[in-house]
C-alpha positions as CSV (number, residue, x, y, z in Angstrom):
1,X,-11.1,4.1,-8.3
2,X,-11.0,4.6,-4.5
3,X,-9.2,1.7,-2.7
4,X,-8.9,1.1,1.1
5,X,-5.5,-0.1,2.1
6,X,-4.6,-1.6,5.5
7,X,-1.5,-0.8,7.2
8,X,0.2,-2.7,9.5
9,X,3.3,-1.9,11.7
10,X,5.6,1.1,10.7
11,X,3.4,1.8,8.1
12,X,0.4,2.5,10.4
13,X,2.2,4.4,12.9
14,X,3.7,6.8,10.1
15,X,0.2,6.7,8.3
16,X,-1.1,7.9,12.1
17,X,-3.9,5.2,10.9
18,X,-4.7,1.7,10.5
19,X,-6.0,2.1,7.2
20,X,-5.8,5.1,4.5
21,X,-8.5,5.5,1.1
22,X,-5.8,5.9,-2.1
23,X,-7.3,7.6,-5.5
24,X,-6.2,5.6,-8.3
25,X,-7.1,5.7,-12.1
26,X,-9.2,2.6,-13.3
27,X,-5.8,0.8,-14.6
28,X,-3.5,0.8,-12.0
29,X,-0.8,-1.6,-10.4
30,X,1.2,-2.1,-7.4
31,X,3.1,0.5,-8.2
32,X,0.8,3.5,-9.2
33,X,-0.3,2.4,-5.6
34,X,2.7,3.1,-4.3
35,X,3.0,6.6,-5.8
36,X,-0.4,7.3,-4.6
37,X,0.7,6.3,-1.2
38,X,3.8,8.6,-1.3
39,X,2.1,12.1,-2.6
40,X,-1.3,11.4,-1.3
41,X,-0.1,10.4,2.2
42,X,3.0,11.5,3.0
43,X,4.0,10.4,6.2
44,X,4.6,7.1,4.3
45,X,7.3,8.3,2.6
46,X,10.3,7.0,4.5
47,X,9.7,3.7,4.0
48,X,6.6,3.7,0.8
49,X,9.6,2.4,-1.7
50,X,9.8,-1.3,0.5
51,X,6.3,-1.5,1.4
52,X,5.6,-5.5,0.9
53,X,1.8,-5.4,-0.4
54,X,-0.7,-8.3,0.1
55,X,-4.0,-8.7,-2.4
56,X,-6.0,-10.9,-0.1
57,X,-3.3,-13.4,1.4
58,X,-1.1,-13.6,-1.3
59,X,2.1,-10.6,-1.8
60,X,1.9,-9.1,-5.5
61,X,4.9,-7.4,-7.3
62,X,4.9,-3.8,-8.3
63,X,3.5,-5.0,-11.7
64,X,0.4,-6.6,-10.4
65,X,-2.9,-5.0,-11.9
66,X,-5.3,-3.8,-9.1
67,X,-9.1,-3.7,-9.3
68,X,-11.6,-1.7,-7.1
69,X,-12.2,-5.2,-5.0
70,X,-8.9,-6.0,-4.1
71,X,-8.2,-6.3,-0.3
72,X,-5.2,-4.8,-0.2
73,X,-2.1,-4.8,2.9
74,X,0.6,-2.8,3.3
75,X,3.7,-4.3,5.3
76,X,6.7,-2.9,6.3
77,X,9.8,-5.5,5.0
78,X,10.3,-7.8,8.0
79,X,14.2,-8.3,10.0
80,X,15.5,-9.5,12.6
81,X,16.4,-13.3,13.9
């Protein structure tokens, strides 16, 4: 499957884009989409490892199941005061 995934923040400047198309086999999770993010785009690969990653307005774990619909977000973690 062929998902769009929005970056925001580091991630987009790294990506050079607001939003990158990921390959990913019919049964995959947070984490296959992170792998996919890393070798298939791989100016992500300082910070792909602590990408936070939103499915619609909720944030999913690495072992969250992906589906070609899903509206996925890619966020750099968050610091500061």
């Amino acid at each position: 499957m062929q998902l769009s995934v929005r970056l925001f923040a580091r991630a987009r400047d790294l990506a050079g884009s607001d939003s990158v198309t990921v390959e990913l086999p019919e049964e995959a999770s947070i984490a296959d989409l992170k792998s996919a993010l890393l070798s298939q785009h791989s100016g992500l690969a300082p910070i792909v490892s602590h990408l936070l990653v939103a499915l619609g307005t909720d944030y999913a774990d690495d072992s969250t199941m992906l589906d070609a619909t899903a509206d996925v977000s890619c966020f750099p973690p968050v610091s500061g005061g």
